[in-house]
Residue frames as a rotation matrix with the C-alpha (Angstrom) as fourth column:
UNK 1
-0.673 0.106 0.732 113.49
-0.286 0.876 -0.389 102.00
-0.683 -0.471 -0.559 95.64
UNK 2
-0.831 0.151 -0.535 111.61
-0.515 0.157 0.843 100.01
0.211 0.976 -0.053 93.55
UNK 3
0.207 0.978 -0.003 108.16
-0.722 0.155 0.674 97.68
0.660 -0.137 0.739 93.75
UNK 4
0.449 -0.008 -0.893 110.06
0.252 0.960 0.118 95.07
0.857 -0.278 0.433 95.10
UNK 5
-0.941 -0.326 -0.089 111.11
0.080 0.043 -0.996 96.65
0.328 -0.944 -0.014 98.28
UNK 6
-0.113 0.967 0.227 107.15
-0.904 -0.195 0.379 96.89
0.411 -0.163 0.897 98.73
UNK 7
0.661 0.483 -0.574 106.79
-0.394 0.875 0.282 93.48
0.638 0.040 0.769 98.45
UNK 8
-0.563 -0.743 -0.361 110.35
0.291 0.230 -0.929 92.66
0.773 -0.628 0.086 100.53
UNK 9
-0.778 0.273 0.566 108.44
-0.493 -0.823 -0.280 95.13
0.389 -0.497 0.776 103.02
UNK 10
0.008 0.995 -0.095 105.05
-0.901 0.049 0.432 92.94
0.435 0.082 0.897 103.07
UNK 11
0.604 -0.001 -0.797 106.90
0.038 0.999 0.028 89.85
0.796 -0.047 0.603 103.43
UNK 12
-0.891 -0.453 0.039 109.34
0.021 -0.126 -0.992 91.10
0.454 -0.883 0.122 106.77
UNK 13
-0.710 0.477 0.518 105.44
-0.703 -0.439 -0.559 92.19
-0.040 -0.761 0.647 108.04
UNK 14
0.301 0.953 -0.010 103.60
-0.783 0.253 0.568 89.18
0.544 -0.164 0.823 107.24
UNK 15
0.009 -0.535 -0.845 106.44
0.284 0.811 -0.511 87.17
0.959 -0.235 0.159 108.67
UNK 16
-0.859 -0.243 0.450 106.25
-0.263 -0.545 -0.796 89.76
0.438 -0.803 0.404 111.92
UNK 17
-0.358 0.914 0.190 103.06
-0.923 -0.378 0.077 89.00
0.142 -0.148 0.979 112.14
UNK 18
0.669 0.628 -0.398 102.92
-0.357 0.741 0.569 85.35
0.652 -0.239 0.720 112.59
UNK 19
-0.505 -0.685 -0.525 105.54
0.368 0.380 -0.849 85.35
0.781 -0.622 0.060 114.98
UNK 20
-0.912 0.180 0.369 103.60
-0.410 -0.418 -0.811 87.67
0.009 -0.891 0.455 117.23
UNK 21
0.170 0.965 -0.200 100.49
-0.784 0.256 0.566 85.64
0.597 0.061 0.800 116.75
UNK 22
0.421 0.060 -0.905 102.28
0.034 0.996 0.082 83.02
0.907 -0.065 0.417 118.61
UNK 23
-0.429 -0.510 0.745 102.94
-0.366 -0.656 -0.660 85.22
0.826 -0.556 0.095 121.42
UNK 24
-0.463 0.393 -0.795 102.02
0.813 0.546 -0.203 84.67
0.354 -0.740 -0.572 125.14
UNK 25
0.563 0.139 0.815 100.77
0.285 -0.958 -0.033 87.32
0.776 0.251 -0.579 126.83
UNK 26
0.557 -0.819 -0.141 103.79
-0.206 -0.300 0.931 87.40
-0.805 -0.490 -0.335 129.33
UNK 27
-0.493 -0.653 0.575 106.00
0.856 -0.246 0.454 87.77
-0.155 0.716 0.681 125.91
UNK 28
0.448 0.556 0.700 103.66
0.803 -0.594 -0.043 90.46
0.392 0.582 -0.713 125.03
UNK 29
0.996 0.073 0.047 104.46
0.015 -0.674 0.739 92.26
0.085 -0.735 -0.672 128.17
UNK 30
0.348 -0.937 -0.031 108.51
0.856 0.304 0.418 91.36
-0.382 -0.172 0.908 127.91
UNK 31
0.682 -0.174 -0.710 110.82
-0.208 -0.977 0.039 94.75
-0.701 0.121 -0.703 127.60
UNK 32
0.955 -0.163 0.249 112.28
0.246 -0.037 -0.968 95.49
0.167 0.986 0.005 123.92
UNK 33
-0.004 -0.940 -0.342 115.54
0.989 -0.055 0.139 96.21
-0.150 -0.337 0.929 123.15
UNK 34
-0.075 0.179 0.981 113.45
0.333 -0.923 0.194 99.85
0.940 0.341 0.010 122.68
UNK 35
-0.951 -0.278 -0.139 114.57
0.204 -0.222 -0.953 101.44
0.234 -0.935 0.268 126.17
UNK 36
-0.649 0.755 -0.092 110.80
-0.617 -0.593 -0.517 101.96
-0.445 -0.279 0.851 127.98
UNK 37
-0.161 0.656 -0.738 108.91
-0.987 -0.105 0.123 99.72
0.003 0.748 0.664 125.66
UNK 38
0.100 0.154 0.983 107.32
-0.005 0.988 -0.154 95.97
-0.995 0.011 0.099 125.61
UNK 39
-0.876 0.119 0.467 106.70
0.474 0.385 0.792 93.80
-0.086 0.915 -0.394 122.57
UNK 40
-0.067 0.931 0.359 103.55
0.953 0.166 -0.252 95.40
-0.294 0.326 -0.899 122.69
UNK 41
0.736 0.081 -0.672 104.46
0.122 -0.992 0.013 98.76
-0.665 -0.091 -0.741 122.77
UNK 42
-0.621 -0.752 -0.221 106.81
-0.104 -0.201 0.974 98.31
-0.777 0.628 0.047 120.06
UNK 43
-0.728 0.380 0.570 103.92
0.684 0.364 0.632 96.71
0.033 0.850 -0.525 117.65
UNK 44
0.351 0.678 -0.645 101.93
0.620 -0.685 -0.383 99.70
-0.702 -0.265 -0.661 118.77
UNK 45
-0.018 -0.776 -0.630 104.68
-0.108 -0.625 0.773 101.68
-0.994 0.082 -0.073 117.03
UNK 46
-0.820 -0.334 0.465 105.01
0.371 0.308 0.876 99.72
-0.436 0.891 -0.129 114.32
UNK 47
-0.382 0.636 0.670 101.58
0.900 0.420 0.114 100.20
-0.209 0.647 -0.733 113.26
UNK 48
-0.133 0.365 -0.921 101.20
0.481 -0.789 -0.382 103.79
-0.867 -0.494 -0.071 114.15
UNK 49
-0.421 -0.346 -0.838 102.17
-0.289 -0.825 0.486 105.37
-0.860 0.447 0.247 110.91
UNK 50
-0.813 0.223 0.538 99.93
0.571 0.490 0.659 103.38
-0.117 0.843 -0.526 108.68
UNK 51
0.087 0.994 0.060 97.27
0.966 -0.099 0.240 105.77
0.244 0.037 -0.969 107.13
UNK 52
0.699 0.158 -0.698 98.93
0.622 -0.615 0.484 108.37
-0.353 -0.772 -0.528 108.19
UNK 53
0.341 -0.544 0.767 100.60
0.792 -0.274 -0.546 111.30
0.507 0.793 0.338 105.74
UNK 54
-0.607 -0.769 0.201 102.90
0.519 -0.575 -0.633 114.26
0.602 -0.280 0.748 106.49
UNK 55
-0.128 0.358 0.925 99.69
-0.322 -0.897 0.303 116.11
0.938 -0.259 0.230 107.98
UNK 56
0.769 0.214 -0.602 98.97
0.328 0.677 0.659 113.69
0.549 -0.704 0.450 110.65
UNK 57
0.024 -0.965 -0.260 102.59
0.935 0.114 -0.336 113.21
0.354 -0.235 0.905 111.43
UNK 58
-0.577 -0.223 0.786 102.73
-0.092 -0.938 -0.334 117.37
0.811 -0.265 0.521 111.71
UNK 59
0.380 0.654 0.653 99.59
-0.578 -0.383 0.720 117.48
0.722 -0.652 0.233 113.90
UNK 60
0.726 0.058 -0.685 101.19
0.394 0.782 0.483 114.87
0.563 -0.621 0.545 116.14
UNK 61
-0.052 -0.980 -0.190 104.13
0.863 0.051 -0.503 116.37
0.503 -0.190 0.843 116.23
UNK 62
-0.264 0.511 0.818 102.19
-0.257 -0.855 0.451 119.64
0.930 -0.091 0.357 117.88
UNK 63
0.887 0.425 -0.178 100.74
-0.048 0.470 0.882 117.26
0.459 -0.774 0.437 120.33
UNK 64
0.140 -0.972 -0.186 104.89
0.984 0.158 -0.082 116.22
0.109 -0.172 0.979 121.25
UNK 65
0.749 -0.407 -0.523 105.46
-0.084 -0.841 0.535 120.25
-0.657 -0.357 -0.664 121.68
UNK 66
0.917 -0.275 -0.290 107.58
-0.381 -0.821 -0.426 120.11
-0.121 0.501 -0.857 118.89
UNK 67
-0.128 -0.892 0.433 110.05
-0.777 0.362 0.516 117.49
-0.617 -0.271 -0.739 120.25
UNK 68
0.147 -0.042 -0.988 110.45
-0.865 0.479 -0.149 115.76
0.480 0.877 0.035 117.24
UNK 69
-0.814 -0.567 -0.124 112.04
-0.195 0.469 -0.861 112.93
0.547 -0.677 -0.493 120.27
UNK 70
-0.469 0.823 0.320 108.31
-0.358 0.154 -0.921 112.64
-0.808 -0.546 0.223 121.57
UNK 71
0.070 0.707 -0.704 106.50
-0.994 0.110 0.012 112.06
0.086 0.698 0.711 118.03
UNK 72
-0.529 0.013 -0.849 106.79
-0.488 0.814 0.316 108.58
0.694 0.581 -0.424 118.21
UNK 73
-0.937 0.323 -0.130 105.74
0.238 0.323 -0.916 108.35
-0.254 -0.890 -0.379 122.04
UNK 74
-0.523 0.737 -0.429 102.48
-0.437 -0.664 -0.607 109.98
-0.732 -0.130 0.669 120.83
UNK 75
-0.122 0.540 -0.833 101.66
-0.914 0.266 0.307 107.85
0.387 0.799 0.461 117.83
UNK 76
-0.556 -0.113 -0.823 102.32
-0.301 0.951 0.072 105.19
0.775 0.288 -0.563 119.82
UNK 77
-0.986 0.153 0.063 100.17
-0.043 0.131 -0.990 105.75
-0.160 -0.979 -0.122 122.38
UNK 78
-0.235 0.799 -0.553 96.94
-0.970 -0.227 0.084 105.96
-0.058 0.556 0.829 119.60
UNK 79
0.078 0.154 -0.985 97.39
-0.517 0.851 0.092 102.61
0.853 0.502 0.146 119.02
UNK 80
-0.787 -0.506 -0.352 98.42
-0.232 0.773 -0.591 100.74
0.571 -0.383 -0.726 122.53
UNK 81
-0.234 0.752 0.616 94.93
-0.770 0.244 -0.590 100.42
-0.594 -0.612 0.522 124.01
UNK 82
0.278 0.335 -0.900 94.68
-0.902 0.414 -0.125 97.88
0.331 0.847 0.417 121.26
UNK 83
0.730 -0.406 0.550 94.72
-0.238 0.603 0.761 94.30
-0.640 -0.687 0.344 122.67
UNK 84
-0.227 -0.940 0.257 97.57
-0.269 0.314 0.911 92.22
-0.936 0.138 -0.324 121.25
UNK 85
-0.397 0.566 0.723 95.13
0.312 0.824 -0.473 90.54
-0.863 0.038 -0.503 119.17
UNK 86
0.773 0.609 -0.179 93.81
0.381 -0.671 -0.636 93.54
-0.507 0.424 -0.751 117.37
UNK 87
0.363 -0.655 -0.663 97.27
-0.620 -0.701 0.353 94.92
-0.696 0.283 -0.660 116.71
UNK 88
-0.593 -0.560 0.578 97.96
-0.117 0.771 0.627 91.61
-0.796 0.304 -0.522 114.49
UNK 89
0.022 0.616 0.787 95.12
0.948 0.238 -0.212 92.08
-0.318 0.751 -0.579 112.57
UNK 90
0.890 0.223 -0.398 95.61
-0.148 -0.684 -0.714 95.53
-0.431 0.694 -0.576 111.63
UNK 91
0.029 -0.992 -0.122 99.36
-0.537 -0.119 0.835 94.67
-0.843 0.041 -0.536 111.07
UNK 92
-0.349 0.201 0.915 97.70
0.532 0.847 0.016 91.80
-0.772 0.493 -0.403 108.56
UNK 93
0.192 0.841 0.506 95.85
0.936 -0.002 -0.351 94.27
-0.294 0.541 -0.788 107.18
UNK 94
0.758 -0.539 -0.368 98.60
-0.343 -0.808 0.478 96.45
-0.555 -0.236 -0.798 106.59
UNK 95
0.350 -0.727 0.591 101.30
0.742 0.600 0.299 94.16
-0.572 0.334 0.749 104.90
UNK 96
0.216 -0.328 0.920 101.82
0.817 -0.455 -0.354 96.79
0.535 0.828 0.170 102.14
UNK 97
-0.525 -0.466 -0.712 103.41
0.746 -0.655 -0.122 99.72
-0.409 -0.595 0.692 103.84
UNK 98
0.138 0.714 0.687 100.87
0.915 -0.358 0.189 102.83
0.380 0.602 -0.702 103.22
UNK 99
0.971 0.183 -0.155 101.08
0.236 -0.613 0.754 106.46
0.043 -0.768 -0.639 104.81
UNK 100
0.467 -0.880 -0.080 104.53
-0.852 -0.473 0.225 107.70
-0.236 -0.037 -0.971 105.97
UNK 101
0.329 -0.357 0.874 105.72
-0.268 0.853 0.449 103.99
-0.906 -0.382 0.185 106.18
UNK 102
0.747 0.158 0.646 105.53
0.523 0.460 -0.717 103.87
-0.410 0.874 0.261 102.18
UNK 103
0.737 -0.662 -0.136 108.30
-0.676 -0.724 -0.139 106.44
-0.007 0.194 -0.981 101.90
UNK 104
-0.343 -0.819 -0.460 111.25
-0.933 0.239 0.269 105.31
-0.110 0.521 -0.847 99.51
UNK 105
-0.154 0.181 -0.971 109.00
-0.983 0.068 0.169 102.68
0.097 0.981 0.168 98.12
UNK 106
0.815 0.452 -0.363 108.30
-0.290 0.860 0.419 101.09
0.502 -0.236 0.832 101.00
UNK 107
0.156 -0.585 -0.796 111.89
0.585 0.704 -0.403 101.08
0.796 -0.402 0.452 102.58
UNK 108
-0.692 -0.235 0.682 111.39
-0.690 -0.063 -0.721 102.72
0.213 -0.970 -0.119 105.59
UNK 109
0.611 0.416 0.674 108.33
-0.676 0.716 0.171 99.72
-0.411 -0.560 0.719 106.13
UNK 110
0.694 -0.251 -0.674 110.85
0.199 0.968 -0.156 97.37
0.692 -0.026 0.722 105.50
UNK 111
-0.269 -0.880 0.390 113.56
-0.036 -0.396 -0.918 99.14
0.962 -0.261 0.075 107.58
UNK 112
-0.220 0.370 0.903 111.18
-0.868 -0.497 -0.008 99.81
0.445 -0.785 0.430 110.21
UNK 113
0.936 0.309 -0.168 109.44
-0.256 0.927 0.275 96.06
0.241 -0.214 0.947 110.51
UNK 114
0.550 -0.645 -0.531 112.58
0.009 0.640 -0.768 94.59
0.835 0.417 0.358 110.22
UNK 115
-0.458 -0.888 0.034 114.86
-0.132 0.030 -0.991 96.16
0.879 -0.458 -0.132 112.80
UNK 116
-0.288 0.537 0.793 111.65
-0.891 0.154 -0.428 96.07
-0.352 -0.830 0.434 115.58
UNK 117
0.691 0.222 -0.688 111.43
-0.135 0.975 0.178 92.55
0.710 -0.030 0.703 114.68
UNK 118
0.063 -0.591 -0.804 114.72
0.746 0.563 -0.355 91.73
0.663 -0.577 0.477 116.20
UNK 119
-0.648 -0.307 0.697 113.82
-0.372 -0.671 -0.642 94.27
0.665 -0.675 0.320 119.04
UNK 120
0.440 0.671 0.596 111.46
-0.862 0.131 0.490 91.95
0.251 -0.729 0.636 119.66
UNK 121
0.905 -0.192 -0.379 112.95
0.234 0.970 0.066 88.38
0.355 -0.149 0.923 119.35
UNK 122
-0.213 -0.966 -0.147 116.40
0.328 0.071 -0.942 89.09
0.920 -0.248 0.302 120.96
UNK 123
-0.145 0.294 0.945 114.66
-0.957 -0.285 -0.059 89.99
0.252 -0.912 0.323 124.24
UNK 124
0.523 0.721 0.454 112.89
-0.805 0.593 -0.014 86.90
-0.280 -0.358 0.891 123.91
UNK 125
-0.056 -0.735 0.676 115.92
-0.535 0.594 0.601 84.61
-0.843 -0.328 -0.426 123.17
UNK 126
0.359 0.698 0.619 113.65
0.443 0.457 -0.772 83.60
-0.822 0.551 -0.145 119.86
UNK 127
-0.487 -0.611 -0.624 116.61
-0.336 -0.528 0.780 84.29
-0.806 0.590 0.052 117.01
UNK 128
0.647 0.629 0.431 115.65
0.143 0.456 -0.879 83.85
-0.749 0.630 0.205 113.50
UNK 129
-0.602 -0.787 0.135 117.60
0.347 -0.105 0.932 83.85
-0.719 0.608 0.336 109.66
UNK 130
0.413 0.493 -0.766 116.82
0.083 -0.858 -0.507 86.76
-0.907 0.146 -0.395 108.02
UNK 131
0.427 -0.348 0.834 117.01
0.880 0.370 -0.297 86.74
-0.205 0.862 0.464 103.94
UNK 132
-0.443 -0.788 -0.428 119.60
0.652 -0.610 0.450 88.66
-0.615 -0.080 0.784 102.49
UNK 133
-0.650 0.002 0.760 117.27
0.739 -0.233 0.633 89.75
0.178 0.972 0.150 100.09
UNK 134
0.800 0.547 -0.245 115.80
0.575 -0.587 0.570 91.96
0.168 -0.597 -0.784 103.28
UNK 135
0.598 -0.577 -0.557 118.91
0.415 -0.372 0.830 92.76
-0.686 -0.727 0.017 104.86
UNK 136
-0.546 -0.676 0.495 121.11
0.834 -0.494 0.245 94.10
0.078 0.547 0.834 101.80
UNK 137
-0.120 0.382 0.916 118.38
0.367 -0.840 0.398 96.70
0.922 0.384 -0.040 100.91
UNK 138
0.791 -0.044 -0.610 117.72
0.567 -0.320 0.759 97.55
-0.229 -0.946 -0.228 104.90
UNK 139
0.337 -0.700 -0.630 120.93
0.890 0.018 0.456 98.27
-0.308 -0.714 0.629 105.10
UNK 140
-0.531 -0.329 0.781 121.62
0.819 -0.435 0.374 100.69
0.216 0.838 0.501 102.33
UNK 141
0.189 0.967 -0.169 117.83
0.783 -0.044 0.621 101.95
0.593 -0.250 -0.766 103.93
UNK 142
0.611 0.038 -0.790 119.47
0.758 0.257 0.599 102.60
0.226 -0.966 0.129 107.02
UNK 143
-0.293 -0.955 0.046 122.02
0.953 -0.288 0.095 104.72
-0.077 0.072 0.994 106.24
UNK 144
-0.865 -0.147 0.479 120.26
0.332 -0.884 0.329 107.25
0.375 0.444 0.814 105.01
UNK 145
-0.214 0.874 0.437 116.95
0.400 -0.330 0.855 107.30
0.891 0.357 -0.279 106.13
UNK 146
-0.503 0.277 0.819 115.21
-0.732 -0.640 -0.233 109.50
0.460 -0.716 0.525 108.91
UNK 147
0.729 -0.412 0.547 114.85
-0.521 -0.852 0.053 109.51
0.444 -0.324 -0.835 111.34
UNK 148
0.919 -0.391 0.055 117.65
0.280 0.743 0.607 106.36
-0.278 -0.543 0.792 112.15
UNK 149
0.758 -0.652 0.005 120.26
-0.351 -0.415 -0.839 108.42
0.549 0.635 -0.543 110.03
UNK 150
0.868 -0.477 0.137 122.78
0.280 0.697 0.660 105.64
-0.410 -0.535 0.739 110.74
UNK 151
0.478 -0.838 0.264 125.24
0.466 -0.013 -0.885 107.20
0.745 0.546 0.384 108.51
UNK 152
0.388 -0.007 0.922 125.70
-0.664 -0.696 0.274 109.43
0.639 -0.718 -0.275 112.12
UNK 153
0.623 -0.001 0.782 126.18
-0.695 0.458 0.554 106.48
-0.359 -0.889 0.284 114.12
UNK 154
0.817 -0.437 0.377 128.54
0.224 0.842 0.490 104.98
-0.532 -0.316 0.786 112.38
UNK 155
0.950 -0.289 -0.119 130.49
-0.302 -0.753 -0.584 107.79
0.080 0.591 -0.803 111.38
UNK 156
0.388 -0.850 0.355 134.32
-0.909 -0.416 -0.003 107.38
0.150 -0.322 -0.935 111.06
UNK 157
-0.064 0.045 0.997 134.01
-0.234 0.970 -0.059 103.14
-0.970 -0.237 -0.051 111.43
UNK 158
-0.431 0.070 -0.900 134.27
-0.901 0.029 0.433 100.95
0.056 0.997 0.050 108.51
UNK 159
-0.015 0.503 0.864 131.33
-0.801 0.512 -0.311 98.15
-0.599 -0.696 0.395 108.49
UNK 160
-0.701 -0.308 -0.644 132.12
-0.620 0.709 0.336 94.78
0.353 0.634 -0.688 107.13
UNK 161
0.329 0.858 0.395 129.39
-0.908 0.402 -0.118 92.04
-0.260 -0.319 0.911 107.21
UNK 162
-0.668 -0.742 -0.051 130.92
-0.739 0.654 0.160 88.83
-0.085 0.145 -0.986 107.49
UNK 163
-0.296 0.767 0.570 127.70
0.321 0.642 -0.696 86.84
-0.900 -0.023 -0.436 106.37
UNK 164
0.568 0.807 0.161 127.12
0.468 -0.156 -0.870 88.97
-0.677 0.569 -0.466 103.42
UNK 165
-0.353 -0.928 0.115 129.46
0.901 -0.305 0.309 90.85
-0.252 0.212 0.944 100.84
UNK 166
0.761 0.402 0.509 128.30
0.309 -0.915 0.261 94.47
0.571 -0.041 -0.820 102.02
UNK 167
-0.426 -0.700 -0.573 130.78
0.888 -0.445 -0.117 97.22
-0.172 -0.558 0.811 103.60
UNK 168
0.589 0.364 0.722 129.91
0.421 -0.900 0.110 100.71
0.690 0.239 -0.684 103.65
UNK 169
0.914 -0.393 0.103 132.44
-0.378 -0.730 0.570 103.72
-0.149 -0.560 -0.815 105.29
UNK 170
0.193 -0.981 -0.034 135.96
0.163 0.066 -0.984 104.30
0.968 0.184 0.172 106.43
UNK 171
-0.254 -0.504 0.826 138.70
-0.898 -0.194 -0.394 104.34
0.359 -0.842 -0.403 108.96
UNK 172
-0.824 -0.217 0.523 139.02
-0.349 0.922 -0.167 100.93
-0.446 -0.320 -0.836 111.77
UNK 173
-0.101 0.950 -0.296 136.32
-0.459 0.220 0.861 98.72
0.883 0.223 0.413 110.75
UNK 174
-0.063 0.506 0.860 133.99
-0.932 0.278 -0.232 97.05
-0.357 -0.816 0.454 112.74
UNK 175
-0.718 -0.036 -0.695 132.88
-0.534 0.669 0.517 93.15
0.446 0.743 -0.499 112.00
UNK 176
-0.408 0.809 0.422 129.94
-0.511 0.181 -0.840 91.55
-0.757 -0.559 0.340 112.44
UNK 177
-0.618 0.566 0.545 127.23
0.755 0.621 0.212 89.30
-0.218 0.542 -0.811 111.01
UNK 178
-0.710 0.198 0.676 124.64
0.342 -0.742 0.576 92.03
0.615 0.641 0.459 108.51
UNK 179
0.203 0.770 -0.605 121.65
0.625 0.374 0.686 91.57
0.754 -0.517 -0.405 111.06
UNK 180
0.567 -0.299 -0.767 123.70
0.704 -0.308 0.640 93.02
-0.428 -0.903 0.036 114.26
UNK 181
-0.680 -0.713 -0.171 125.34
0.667 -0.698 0.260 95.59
-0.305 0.063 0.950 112.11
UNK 182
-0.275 0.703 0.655 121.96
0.504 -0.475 0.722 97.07
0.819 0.529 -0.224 110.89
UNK 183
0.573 0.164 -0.803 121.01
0.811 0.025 0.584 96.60
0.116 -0.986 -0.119 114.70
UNK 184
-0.356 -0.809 -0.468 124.49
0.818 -0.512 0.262 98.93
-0.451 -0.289 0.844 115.57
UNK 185
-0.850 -0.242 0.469 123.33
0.481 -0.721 0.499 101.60
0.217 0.649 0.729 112.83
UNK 186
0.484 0.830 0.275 119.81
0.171 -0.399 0.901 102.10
0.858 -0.389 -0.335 114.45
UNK 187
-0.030 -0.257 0.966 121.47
-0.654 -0.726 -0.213 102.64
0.756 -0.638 -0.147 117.62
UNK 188
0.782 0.517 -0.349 121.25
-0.327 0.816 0.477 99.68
0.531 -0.259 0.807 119.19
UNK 189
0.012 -0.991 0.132 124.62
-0.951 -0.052 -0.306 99.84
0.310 -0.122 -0.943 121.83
UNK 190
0.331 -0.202 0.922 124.03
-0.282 0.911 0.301 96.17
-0.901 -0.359 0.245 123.29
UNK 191
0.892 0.120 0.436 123.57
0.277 0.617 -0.736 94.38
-0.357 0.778 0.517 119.97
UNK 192
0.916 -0.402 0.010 127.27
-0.357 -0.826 -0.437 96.69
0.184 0.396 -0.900 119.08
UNK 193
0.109 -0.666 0.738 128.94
-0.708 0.470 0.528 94.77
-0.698 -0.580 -0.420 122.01
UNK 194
0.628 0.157 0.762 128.59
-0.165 0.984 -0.067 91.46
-0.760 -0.083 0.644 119.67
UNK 195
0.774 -0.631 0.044 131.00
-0.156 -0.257 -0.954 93.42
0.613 0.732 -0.298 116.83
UNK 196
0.319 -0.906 -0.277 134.74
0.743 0.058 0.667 92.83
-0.589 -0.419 0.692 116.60
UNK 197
0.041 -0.617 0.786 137.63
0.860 -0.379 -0.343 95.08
0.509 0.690 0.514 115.31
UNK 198
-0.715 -0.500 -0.490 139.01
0.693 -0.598 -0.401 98.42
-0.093 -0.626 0.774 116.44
UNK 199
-0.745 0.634 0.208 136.10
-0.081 -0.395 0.915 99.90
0.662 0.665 0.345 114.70
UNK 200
0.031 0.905 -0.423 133.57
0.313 0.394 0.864 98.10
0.949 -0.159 -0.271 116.99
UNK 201
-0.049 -0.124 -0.991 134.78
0.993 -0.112 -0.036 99.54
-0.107 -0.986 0.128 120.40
UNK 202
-0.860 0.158 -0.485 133.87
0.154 -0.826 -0.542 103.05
-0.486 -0.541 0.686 118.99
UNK 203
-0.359 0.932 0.041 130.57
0.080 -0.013 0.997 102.29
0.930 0.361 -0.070 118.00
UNK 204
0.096 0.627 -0.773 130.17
0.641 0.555 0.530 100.87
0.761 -0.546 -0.349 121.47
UNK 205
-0.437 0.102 -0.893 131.05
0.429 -0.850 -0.307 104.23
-0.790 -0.518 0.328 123.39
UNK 206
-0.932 0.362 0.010 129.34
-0.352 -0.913 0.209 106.38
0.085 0.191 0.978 121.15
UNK 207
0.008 0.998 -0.062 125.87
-0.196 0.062 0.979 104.67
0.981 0.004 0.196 120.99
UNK 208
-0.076 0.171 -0.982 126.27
0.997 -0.012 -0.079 103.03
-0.025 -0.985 -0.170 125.32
């Protein structure tokens, strides 16, 4: 990755950030499309890993007993006594991805902002159009990176983006607008349902 997924990265979080500045706090409190989690308790998440290098991350994971499947419940719980209010300013004050978040040059914090954006606004009904010049590199992101290794979830499927000219795999394909196929590769089995093709009906039993 390069400087400019930094800066792609800064601009998905300063754009995350004034959407949640215009939050209520019954949106705050509205459940993600992260199973267990509000908008707030996703931007808790988001912000956890800022400042925070491989030792941290180990010493948490200690705290999690090892269940690698707990390390995020545990960073995010450092951060959710924070009112709403507070989490927007450090998220301001954060735009550059720093800490684990800066890994591949800044595209897991674009990968990461990006796809818990639309875990928040697709609860809240509050769609948005999302430059391709986010969503190409995401995607590519996505595939490979920990811990969303989407190349797993969409083994065996071949993904066409019918908004963008991106495809990636083999065998049936799936079809879909780039946005809801990034969605599908994080794991995301609703947002799957909205794919067509023979491709898209096994995504949607393996991730449901």
């Amino acid at each position: 990755m390069t400087a400019d997924t930094m800066a792609l990265a800064a601009q998905e979080r300063a754009e995350l950030a004034d959407f949640l500045a215009g939050l209520t706090p019954q949106q705050w409190r509205t459940p993600s499309l992260c199973t267990g989690w509000t908008v707030h308790d996703v931007v808790a998440h988001v912000v956890s890993y800022e400042e925070h290098g491989r030792g941290e991350v180990f010493r948490r994971l200690v705290r999690a007993r090892l269940r690698p499947g707990q390390l995020n419940d545990v960073g995010k719980a450092e951060y959710a006594t924070l009112e709403s209010a507070e989490l927007v300013e450090f998220l301001r004050a954060h735009l550059r991805p720093r800490g684990m978040t800066a890994s591949l040059g800044g595209g897991v914090g674009l990968v990461d902002a990006l796809i818990h954006h639309q875990d928040i606004r697709r609860p809240l009904g509050m769609p948005r159009t999302i430059p391709s010049e986010r969503l190409l590199p995401a995607l590519r992101i996505a595939i490979t990176a920990p811990p969303l290794r989407g190349f797993w979830n969409a083994r065996g499927v071949r993904l066409v983006a019918t908004d963008l000219e991106w495809t990636r795999g083999s065998g049936p394909e799936a079809h879909g607008e780039a946005e809801a196929l990034l969605m599908a590769l994080a794991g995301r089995a609703g947002v799957a349902r909205e794919l067509t093709g023979p491709g898209a009906s096994t995504l949607v039993r393996r991730l449901g």
